[in-house]
Backbone bond lengths (Angstrom), bond angles and torsions (degrees), N, CA, C in turn:
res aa  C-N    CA-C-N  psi(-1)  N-CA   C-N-CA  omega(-1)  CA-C   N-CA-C  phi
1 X - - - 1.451 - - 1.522 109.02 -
2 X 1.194 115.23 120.04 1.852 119.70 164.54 1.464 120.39 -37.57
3 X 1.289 103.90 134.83 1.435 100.50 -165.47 1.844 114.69 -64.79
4 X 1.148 96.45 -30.75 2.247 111.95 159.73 1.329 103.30 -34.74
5 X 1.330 106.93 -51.29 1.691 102.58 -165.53 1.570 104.41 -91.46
6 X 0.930 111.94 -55.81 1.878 94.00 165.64 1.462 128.06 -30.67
7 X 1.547 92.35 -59.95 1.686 93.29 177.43 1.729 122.08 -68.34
8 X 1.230 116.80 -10.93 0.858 127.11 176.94 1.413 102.87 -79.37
9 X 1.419 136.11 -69.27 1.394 151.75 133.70 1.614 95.42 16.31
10 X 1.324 112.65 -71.48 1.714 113.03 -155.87 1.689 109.36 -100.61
11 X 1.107 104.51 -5.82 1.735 99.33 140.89 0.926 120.64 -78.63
12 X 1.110 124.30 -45.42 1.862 125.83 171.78 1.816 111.51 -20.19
13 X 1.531 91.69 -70.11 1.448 130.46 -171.06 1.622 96.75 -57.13
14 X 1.246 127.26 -59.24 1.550 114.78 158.99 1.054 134.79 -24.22
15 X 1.343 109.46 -77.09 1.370 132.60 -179.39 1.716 90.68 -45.63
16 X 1.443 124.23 -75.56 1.094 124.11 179.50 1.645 134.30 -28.77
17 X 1.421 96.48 -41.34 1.694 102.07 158.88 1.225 115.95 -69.53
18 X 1.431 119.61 -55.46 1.505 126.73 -176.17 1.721 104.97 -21.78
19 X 1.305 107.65 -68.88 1.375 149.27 -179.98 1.394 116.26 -27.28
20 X 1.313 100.64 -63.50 1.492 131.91 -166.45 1.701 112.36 -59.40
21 X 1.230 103.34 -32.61 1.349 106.64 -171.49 1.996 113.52 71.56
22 X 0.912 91.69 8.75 1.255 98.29 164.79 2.004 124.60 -88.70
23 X 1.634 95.72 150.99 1.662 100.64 158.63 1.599 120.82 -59.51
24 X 0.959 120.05 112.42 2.025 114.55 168.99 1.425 101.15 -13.82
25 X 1.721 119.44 -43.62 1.380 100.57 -154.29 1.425 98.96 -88.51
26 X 1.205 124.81 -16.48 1.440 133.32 179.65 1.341 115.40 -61.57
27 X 1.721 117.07 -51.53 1.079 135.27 -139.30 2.035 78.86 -102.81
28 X 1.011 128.67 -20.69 1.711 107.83 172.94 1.388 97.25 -103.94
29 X 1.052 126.54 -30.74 2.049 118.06 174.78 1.966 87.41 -45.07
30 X 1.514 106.23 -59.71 1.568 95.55 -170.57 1.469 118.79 -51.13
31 X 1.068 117.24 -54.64 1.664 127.81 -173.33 1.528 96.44 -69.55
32 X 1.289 134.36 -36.37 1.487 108.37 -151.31 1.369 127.14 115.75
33 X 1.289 118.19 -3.30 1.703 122.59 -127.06 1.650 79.00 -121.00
34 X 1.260 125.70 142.32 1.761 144.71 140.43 1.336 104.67 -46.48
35 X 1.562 118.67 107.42 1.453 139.54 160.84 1.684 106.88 -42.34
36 X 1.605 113.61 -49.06 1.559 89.46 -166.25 2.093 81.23 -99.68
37 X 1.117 123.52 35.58 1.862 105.92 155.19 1.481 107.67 -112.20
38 X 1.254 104.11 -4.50 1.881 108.00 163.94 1.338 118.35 -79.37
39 X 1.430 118.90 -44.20 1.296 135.65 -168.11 1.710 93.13 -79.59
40 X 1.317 115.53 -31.57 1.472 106.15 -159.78 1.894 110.97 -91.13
41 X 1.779 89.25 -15.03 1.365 97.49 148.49 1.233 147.66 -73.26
42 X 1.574 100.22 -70.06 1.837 100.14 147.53 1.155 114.54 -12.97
43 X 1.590 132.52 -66.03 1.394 108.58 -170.00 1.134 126.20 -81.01
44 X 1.516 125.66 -9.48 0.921 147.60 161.33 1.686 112.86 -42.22
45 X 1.554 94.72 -61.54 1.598 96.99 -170.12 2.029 104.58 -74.70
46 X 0.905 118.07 -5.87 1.321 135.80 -163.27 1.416 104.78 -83.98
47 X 1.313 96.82 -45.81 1.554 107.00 171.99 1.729 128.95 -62.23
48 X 1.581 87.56 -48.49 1.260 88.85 167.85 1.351 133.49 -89.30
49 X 1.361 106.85 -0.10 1.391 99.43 -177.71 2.034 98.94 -95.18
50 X 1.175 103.94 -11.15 1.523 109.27 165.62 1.656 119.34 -68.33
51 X 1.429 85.23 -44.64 1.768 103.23 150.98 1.572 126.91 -6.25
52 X 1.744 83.43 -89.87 1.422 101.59 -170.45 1.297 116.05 -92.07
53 X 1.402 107.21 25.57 1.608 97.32 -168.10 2.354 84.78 -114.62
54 X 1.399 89.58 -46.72 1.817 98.70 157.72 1.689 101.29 -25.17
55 X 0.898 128.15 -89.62 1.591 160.38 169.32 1.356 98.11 -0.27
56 X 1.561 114.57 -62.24 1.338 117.76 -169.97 1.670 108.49 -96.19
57 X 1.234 125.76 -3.37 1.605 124.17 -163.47 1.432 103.01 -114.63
58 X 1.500 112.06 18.57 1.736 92.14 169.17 0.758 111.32 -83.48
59 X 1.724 98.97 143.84 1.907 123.80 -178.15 1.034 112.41 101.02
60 X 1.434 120.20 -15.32 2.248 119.39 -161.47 1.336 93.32 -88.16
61 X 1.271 117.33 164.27 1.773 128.43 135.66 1.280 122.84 -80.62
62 X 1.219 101.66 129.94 1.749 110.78 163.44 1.269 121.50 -56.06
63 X 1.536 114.51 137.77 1.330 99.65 144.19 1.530 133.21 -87.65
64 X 1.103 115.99 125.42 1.463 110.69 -174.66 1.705 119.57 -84.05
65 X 1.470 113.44 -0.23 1.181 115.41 163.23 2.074 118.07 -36.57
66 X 1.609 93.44 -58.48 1.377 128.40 -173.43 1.783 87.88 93.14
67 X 0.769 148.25 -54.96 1.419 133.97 -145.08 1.536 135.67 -23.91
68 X 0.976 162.80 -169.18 1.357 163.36 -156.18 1.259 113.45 176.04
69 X 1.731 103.85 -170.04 1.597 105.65 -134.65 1.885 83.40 -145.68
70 X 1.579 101.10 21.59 1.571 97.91 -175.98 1.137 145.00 42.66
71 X 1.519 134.75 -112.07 1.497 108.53 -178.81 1.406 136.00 -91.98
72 X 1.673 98.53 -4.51 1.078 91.02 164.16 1.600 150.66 -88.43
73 X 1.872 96.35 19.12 1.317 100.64 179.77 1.326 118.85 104.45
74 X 1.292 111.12 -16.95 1.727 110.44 -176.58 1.736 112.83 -106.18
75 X 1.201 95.07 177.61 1.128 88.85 177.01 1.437 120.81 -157.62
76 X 1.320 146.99 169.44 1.517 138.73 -176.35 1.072 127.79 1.79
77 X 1.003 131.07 132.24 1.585 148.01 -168.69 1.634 111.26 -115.21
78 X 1.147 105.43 115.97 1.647 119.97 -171.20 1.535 110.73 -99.54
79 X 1.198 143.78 144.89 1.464 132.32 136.66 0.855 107.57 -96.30
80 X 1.723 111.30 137.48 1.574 110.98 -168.08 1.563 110.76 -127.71
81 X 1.283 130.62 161.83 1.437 123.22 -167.91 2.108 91.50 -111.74
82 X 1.201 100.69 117.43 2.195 93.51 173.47 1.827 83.58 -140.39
83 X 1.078 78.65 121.79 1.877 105.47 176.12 1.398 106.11 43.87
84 X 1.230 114.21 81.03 1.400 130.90 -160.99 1.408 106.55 9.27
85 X 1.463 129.46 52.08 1.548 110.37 159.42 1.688 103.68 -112.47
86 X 1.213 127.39 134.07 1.298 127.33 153.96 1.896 131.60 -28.99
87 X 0.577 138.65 97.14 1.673 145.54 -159.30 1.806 115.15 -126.98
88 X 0.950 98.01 128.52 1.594 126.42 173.93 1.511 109.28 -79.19
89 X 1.679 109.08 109.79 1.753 87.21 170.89 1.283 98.77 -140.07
90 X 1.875 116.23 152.03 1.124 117.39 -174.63 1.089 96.89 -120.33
91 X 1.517 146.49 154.06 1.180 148.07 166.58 1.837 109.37 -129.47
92 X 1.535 82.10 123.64 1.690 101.27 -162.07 1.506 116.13 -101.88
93 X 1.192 141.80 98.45 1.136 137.81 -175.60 1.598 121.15 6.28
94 X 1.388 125.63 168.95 1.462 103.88 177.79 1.632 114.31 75.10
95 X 0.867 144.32 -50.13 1.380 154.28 -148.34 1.303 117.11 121.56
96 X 1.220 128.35 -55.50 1.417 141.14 -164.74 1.705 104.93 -24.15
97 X 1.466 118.92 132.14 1.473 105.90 162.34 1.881 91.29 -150.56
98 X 1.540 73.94 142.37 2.052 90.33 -177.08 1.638 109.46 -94.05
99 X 1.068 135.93 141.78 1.096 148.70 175.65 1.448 111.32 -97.81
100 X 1.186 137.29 121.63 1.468 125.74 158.28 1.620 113.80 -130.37
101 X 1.333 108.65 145.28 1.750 108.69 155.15 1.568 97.78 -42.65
102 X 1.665 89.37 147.24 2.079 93.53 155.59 1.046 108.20 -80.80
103 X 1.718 131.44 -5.97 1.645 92.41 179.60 1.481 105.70 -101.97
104 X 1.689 114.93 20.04 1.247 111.65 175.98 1.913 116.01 -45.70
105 X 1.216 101.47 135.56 1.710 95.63 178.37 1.064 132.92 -78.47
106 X 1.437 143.67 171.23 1.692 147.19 -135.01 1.796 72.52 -80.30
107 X 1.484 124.09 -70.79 1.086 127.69 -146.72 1.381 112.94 -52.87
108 X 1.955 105.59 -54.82 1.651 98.89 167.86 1.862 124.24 -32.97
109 X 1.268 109.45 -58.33 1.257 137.24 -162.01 1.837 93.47 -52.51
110 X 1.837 105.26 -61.01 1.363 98.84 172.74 1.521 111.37 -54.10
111 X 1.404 134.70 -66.53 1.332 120.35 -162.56 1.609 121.10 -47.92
112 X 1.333 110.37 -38.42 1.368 124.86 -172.58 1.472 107.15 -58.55
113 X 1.595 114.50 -55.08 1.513 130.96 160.32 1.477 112.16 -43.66
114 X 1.148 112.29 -28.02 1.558 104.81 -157.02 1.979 99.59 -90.96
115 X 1.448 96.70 -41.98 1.503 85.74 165.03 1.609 125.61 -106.93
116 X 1.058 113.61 33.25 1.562 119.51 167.47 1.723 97.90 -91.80
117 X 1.434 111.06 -37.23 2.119 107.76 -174.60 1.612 86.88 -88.52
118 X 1.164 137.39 -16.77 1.948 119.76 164.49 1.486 101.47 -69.41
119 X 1.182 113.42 -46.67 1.653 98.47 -172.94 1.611 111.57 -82.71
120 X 1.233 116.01 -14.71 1.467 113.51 161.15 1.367 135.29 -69.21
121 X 1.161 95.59 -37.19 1.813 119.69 153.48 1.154 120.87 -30.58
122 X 1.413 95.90 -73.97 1.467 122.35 -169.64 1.746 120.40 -73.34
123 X 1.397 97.85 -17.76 1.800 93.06 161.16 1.172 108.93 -111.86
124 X 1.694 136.89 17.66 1.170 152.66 165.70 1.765 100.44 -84.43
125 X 1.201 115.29 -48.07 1.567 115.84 156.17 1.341 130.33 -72.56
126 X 1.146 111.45 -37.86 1.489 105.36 149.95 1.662 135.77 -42.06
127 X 1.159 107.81 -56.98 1.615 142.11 178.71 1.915 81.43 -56.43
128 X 0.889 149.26 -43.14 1.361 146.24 -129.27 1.189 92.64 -115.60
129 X 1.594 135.38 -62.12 1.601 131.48 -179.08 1.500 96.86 -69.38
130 X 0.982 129.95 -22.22 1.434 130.87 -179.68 1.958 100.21 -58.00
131 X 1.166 101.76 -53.97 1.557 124.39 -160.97 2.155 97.28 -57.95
132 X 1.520 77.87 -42.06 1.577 97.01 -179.23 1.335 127.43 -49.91
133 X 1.267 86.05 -43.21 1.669 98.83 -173.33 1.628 109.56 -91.75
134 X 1.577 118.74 -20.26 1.302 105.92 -172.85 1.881 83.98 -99.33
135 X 1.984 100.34 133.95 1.581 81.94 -174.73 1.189 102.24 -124.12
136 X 1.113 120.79 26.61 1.353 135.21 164.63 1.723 109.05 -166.25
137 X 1.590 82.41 146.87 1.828 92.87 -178.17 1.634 113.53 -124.39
C-alpha cells in the first residue's frame, strides 16, 4: 500500500480515536489495531506535520500559548515582524500558512479566510473518500 494511503488510513484512525471518547488502548482492542502501531503512528504523523509546518514558518514567532481556532482547522494568529514590515499570519492545519500586511482590510482578511476553510473542506473530503477506499491498512 502507498505510503498516501496509509497515512491517510492513520489519520482517519486518529481523528477516529480523538472522537471516540475512548482510551488508545480501548479504542484499538475495539478496531483490532496494535497499541504501539497507533502510538508509533501518531508520532509519526506528528512529525510530519511539524514538518511541513517548519517548511512554511521560517522567520515567524510562535505562539507559545498553542491555542486554536477549533473546528475550523486553524489555528493561532501571530503578528510577525519580516524586514521590518508588520505581517498577519494565519497558520491553517495541513501546513498551509497565510501571510498578510496588517493593514490588510476586514474584507481582504474575510475573503482570504473564507477560501482557505473551502479548500480545507475540500481536502478534508478528499482525505475522507480517500479513507473510504483504503479499507484496510
Amino acid at each position: 500500500m502507498k505510503s498516501a494511503a496509509k497515512e491517510a488510513c492513520w489519520r482517519g484512525r486518529l481523528r477516529d480515536q480523538a472522537g471516540s471518547g475512548l482510551s488508545v488502548r480501548a479504542f484499538c482492542r475495539r478496531d483490532g489495531l496494535s497499541e504501539p502501531s497507533f502510538y508509533a503512528w501518531r508520532r509519526e504523523l506528528e512529525k510530519r506535520d511539524r514538518e511541513r509546518t517548519a517548511g512554511t514558518d521560517a522567520g515567524a514567532t510562535r505562539n507559545t500559548a498553542g491555542d486554536t481556532a477549533g473546528s475550523a482547522g486553524l489555528v493561532a494568529v501571530d503578528v510577525i515582524g519580516v524586514f521590518g514590515e508588520a505581517m498577519l499570519e494565519i497558520a491553517v492545519a495541513g501546513g498551509v500558512v497565510i501571510r498578510l500586511r496588517e493593514e490588510a482590510s476586514a474584507e481582504t482578511l474575510e475573503r482570504v479566510l473564507s477560501v482557505a476553510c473551502r479548500q480545507r473542506a475540500a481536502a478534508v473530503a478528499t482525505d475522507n473518500a480517500l479513507e473510504r477506499e483504503v479499507a484496510s491498512c
